[in-house]
C-alpha positions as CSV (number, residue, x, y, z in Angstrom):
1,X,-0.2,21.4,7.7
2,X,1.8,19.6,5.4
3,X,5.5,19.3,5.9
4,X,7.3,18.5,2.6
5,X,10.2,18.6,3.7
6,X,9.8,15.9,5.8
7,X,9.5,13.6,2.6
8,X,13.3,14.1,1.6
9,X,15.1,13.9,5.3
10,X,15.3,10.3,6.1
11,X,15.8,10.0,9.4
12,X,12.7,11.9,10.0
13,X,10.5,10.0,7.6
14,X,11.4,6.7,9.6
15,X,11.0,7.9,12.7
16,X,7.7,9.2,11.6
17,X,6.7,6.2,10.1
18,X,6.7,4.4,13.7
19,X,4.2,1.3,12.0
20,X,6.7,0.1,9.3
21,X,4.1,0.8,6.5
22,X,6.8,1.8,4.2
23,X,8.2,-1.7,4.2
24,X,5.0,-2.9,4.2
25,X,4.0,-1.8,1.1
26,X,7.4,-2.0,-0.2
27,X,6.9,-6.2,0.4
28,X,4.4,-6.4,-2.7
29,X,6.3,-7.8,-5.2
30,X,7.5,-10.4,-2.1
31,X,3.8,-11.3,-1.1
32,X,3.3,-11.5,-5.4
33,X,6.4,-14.5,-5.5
34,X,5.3,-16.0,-2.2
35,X,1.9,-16.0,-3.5
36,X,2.8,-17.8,-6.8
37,X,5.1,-20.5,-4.6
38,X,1.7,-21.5,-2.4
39,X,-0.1,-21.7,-5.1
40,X,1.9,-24.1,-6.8
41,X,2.0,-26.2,-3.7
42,X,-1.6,-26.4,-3.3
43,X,-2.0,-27.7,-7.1
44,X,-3.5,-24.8,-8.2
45,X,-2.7,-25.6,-11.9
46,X,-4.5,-29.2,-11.7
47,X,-7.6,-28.1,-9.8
48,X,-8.3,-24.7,-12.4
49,X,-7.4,-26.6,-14.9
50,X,-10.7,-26.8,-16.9
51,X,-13.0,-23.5,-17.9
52,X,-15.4,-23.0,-16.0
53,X,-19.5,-21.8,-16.9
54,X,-19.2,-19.1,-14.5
55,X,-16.7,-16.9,-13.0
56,X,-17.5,-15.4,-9.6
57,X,-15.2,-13.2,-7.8
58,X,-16.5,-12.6,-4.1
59,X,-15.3,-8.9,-2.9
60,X,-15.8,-7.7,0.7
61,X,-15.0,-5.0,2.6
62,X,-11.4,-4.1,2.0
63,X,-8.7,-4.4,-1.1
64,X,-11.2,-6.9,-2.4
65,X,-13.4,-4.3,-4.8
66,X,-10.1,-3.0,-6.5
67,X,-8.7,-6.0,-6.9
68,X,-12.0,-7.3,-8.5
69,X,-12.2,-4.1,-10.5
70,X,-8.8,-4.4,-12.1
71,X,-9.4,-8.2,-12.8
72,X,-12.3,-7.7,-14.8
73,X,-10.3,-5.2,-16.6
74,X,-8.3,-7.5,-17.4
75,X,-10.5,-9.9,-18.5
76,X,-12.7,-7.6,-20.6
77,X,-15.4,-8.2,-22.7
78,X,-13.9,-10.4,-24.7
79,X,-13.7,-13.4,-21.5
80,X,-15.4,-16.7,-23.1
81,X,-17.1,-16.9,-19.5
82,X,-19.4,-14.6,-17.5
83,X,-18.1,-12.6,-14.7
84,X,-19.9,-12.1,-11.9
85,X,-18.4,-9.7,-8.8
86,X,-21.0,-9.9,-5.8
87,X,-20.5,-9.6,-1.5
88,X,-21.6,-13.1,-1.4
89,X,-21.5,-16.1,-3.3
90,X,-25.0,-16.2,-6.1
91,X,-27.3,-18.9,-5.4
92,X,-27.2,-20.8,-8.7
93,X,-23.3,-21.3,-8.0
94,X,-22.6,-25.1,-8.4
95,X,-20.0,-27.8,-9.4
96,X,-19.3,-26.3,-13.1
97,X,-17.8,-22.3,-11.4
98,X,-15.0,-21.1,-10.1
99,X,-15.0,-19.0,-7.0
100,X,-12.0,-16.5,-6.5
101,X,-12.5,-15.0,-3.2
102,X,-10.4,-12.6,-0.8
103,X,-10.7,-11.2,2.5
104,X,-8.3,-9.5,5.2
105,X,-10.8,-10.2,7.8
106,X,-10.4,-13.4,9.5
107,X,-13.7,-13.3,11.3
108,X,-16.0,-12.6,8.4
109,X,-18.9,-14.3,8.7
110,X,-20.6,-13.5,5.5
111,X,-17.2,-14.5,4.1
112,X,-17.5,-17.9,5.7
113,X,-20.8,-18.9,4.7
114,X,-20.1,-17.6,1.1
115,X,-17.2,-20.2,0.9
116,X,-18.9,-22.9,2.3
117,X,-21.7,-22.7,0.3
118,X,-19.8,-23.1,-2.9
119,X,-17.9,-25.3,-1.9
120,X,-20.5,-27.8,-0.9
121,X,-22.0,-27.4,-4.1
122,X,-19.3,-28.3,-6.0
123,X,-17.8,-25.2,-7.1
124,X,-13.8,-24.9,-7.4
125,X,-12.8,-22.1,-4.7
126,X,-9.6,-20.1,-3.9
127,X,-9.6,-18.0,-1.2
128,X,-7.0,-15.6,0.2
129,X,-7.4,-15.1,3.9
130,X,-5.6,-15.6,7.0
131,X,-4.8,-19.0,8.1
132,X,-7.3,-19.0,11.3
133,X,-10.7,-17.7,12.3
134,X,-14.6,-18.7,10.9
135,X,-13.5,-17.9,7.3
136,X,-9.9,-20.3,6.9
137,X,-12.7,-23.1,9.1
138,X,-14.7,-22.4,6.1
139,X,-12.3,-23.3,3.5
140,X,-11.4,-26.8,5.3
141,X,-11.2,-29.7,2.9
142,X,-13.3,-28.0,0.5
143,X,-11.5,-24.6,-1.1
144,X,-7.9,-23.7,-1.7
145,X,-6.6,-21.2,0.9
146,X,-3.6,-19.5,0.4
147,X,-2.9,-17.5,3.8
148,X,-0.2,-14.5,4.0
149,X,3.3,-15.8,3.6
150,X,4.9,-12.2,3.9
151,X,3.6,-10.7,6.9
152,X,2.1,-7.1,6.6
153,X,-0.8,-5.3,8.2
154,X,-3.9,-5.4,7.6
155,X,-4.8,-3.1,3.8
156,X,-1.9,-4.0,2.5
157,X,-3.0,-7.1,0.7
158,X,-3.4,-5.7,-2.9
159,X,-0.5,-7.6,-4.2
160,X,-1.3,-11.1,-2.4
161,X,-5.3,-11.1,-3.5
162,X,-3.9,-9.8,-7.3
163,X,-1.3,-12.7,-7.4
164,X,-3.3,-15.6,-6.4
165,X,-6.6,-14.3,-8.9
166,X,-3.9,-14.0,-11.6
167,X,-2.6,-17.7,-10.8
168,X,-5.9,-19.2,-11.5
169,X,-7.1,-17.3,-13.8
170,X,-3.4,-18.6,-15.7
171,X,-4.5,-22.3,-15.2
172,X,-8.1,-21.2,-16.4
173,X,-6.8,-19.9,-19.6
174,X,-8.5,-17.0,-19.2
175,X,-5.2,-14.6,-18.7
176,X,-1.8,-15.0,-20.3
177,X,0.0,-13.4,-17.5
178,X,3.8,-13.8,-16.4
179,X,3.1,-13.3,-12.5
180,X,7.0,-13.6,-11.7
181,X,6.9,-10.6,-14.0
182,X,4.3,-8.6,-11.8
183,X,7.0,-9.5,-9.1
184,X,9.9,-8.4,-10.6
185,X,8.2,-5.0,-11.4
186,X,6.7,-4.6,-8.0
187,X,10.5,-4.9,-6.7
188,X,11.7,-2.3,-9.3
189,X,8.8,-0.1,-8.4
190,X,9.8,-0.7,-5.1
191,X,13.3,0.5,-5.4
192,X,12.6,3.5,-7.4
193,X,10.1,5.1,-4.6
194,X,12.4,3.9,-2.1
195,X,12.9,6.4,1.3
196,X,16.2,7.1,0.3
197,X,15.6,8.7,-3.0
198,X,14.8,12.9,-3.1
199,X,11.1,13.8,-4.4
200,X,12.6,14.8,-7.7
201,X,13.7,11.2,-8.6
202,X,11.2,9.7,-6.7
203,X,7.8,8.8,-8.6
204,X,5.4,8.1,-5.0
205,X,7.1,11.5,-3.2
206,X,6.5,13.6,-6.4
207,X,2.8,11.8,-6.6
208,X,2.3,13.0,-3.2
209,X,3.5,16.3,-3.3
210,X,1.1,16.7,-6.8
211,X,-1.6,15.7,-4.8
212,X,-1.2,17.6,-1.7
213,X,-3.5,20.2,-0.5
214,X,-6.1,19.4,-3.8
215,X,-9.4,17.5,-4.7
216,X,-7.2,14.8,-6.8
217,X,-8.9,14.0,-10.0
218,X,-8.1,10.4,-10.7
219,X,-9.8,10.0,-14.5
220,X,-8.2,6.9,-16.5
221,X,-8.1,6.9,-20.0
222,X,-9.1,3.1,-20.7
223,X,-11.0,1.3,-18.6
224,X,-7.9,-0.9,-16.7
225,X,-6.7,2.4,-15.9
226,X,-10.0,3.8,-14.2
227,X,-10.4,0.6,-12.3
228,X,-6.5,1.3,-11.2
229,X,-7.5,4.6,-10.2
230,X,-10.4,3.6,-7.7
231,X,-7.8,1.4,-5.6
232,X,-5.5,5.0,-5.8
233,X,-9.0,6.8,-4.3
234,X,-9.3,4.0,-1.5
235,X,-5.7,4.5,-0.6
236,X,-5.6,8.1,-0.6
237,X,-8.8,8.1,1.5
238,X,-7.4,5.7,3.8
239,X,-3.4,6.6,4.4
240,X,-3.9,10.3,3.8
241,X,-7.8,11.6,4.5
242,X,-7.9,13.1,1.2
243,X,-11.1,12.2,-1.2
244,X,-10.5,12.0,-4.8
245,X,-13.0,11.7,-8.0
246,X,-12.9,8.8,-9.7
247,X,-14.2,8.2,-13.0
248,X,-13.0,7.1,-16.8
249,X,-12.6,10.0,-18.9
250,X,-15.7,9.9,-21.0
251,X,-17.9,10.1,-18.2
252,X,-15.7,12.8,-16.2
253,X,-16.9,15.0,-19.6
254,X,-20.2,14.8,-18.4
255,X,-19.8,16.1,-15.1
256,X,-20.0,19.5,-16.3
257,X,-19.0,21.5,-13.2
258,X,-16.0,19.3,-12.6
259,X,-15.4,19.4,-16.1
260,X,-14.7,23.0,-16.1
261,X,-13.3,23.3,-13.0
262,X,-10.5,21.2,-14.6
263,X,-9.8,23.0,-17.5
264,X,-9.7,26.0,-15.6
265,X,-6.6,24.3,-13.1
266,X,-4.7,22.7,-16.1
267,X,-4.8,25.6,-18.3
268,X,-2.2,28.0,-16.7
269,X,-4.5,30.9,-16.5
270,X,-4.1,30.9,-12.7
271,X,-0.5,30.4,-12.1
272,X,-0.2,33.7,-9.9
273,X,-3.5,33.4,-8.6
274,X,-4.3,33.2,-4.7
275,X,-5.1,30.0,-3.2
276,X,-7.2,31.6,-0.6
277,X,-9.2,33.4,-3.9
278,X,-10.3,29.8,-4.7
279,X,-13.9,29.8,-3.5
280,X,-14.5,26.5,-5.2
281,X,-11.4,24.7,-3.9
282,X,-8.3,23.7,-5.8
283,X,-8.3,20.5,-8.2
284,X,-5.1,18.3,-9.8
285,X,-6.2,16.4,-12.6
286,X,-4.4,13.3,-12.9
287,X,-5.5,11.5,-16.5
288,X,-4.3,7.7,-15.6
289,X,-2.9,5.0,-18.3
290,X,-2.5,1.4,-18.0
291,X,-3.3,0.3,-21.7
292,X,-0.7,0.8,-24.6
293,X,-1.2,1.1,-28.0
294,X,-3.0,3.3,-30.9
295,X,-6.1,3.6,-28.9
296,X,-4.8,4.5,-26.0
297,X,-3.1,7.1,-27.8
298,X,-6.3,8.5,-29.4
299,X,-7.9,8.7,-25.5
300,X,-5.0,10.6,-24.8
301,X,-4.9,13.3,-27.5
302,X,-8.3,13.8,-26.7
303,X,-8.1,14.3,-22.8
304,X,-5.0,16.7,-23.5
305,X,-6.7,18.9,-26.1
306,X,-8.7,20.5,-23.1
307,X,-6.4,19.4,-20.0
308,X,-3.2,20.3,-22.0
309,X,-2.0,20.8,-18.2
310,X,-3.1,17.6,-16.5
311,X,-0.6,15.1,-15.5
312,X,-0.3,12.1,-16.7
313,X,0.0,9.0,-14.3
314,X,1.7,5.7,-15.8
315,X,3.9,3.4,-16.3
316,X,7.2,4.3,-17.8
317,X,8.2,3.1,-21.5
318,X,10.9,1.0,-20.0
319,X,8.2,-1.3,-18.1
320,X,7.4,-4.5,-19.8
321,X,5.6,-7.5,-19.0
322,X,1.9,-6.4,-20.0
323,X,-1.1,-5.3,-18.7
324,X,-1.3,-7.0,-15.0
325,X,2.5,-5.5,-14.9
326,X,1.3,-2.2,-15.2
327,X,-1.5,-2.0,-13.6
328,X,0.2,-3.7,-10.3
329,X,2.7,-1.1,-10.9
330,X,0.6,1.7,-10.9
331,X,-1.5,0.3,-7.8
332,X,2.2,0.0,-5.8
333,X,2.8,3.4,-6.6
334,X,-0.6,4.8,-5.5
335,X,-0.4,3.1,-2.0
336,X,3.3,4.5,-1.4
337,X,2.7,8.1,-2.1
338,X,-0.4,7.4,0.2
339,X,1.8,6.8,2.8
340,X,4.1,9.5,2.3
341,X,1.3,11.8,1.8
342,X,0.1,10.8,5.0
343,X,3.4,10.9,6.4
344,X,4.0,14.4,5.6
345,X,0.8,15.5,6.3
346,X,0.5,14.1,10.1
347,X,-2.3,11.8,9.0
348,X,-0.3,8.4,9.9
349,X,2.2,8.5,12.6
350,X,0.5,11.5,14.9
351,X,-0.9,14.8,14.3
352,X,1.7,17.5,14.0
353,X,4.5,15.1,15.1
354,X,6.7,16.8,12.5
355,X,5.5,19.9,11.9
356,X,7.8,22.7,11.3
357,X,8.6,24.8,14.1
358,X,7.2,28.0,14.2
């Protein structure tokens, strides 16, 4: 049973959130700046300073796949290099690629032997990972390892893998990206969905609360957006137990059912209805928008002319600093209402242990 009301009483939410994940999450834009120092340190700039003939970006298990996802967003089909995203390093990789790698797993073997491999054949590597175990041993005197500098617990390394693959790919000339501005965001992001603030002002607890008790519908409207929207399905999965569909908007049209099923739950028909009339199970469409400008416009005029009641899920006008700025905003903001989601719900911090009283 979901307790809303736990989301707007303080006290309650803290004691409920008994792990810290709050703060955790809360520590992004922190782990982004701390990210950017390291890399700096290590010389990040000098050793990426040449393009390279491939770019390979090695995902495992984890935060990995999203943050690959929104990278090659980013990139887009316009990168002067090909991009290659693989569980383990290809086995043409040599002395002319670059190797962008990122695990939370210390002990990953398949990790390990994918850095070492590239590394002994020449290839430039950076690697985010913790700073001991078979995969940092890997890394020894042949990649660039950037461990955690903020410490939060394991999932919560969105922000660190995003920062240091934004770094390089900086000094690659590949992205022209200001990551103190992802930073600076990520702490105003913060702020906004901070505990203190009521669900009405507060964009994470209103998120959650829209997404409560339905099938969320996470459909993005360009294609930074839908790879944004997968690392919002892995987080509401993982903090909450709630499965989502994921999918740009031109192919959710050809899921027919779906299709339908959304029109029918934006369209208003059914305000009065009763949820327990809903043989097929309630929806909340959720059209998500990372990209600015007259084409993303268009994709929006188009989803709203049949989801005229959908919400839309982005970045406010106010928010500068491009592309990677919005979509590490919107990433932030998926992983708190996650967690208060899961709060409220009983999913994180015990079953029941604030439900109301009866």
């Amino acid at each position: 049973m979901l307790d809303d009301s736990l989301l707007d009483d303080q006290s309650r939410l803290t004691d409920a959130d008994r792990e810290g994940l709050l703060r955790a999450a809360a520590r992004a834009g922190a782990q982004v700046r701390a990210t950017a120092e390291a890399a700096d340190e290590l010389g990040v700039d000098r050793v990426f300073a040449e393009r390279p003939r491939a770019l390979v970006l090695v995902t495992r298990p984890g935060v990995g796949g999203a943050i690959a996802g929104v990278v090659t967003a980013l990139l887009g089909t316009r990168c002067p290099v090909p991009v290659v995203v693989a569980d383990d390093v290809p086995t043409w990789v040599g002395a002319l690629d670059v190797v962008l790698a990122h695990t939370e797993d210390p002990g990953d073997v398949l990790m390990a032997e994918s850095v070492d491999r590239a590394a002994r054949r020449g290839a430039r590597v950076l690697l985010t990972a913790e700073p001991d175990g078979p995969v940092a041993a890997s890394a020894a005197q042949h990649a660039l390892l950037i461990p955690p500098r903020v410490p939060v617990p394991q999932g919560f390394g969105f922000a660190r893998g995003f920062a240091a693959w934004l770094t390089a790919l900086k000094s690659l000339r590949l992205l022209d990206v200001d990551v103190q501005a992802v930073a600076d965001e990520l702490d105003r992001e913060a702020e906004r969905c901070h505990p203190m603030h009521e669900s009405f002002v507060n964009p994470a607890k209103t998120l959650a609360l829209r997404v409560a008790e339905r099938t969320p519908l996470l459909w993005g409207l360009d294609d930074l957006a839908t790879a944004v929207a997968a690392h919002g399905a892995g987080v509401l999965a993982t903090y909450a137990g709630v499965v989502s569909d994921v999918a740009g908007y031109p192919q959710a049209l050809t899921r027919s059912v779906l299709h339908r099923r959304a029109v029918r739950g934006t369209s208003g028909a059914d305000l009065f209805a009763d949820p327990d009339d809903e043989h097929d199970g309630l929806v909340r469409v959720l059209l998500v928008a990372a990209r600015r400008g007259p084409q993303a416009d268009f994709a929006r005029r188009v989803a709203m002319e049949t989801l005229s009641g959908a919400d839309v899920f982005e970045p406010a006008e106010e928010v500068s600093g491009g592309e990677a700025v919005c979509a590490a905003l919107l990433a932030l903001r998926f992983e708190l209402a996650a967690l208060y989601l899961g709060l409220a719900a009983g999913t994180l911090g015990g079953p029941g242990l604030y439900a109301p009283a009866v």
